[in-house]
N, C-alpha and C positions, 0 to 999 in steps of 0.2 A: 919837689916840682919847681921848675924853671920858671921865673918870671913872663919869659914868652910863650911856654905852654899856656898859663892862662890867660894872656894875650887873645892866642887864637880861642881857645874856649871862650872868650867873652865875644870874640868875632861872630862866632859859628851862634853860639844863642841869639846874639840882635838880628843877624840871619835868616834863623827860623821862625822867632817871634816877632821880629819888626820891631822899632823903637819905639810905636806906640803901645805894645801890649806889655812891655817892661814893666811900668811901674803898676798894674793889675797883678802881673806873674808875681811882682817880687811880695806885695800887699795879701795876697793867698800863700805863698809861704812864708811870711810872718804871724800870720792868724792859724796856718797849720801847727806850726814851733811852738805856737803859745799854747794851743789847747794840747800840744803833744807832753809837754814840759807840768802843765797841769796834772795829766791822766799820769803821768807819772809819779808826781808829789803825794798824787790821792793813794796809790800802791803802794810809797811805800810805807806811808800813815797808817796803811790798814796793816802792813807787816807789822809794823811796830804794835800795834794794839794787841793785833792776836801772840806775838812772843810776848807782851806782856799780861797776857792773860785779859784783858780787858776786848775783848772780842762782842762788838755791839752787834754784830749783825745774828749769833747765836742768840736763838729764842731762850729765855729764863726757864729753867726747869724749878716747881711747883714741888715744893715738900709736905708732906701733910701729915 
């Protein structure tokens, strides 16, 4: 992508949002990224645990 493609892309958004709802927009998707980046951290944690056999969310089965 061309330097002046996102030129106009940057045009076209203050455009439709105005320059006062900029720093909102961008403040919600940085709060989106962080809890997206989290749910994902927490995924792959829980892969790991169940290939390692350490799978806490299965209930303990009872020997008697």
């Amino acid at each position: 992508m061309r330097p002046s493609h996102l030129i106009i892309i940057a045009i076209v958004i203050i455009l439709l949002f105005g320059a006062s709802k900029l720093p909102e927009l961008a403040r919600s998707l940085g709060k989106s990224a962080k809890i997206l980046k989290s749910e994902l951290s927490d995924l792959t944690e829980d892969d790991k645990a169940v290939t390692d056999g350490k799978d806490e969310t299965k209930p303990s089965e009872d020997k008697e």
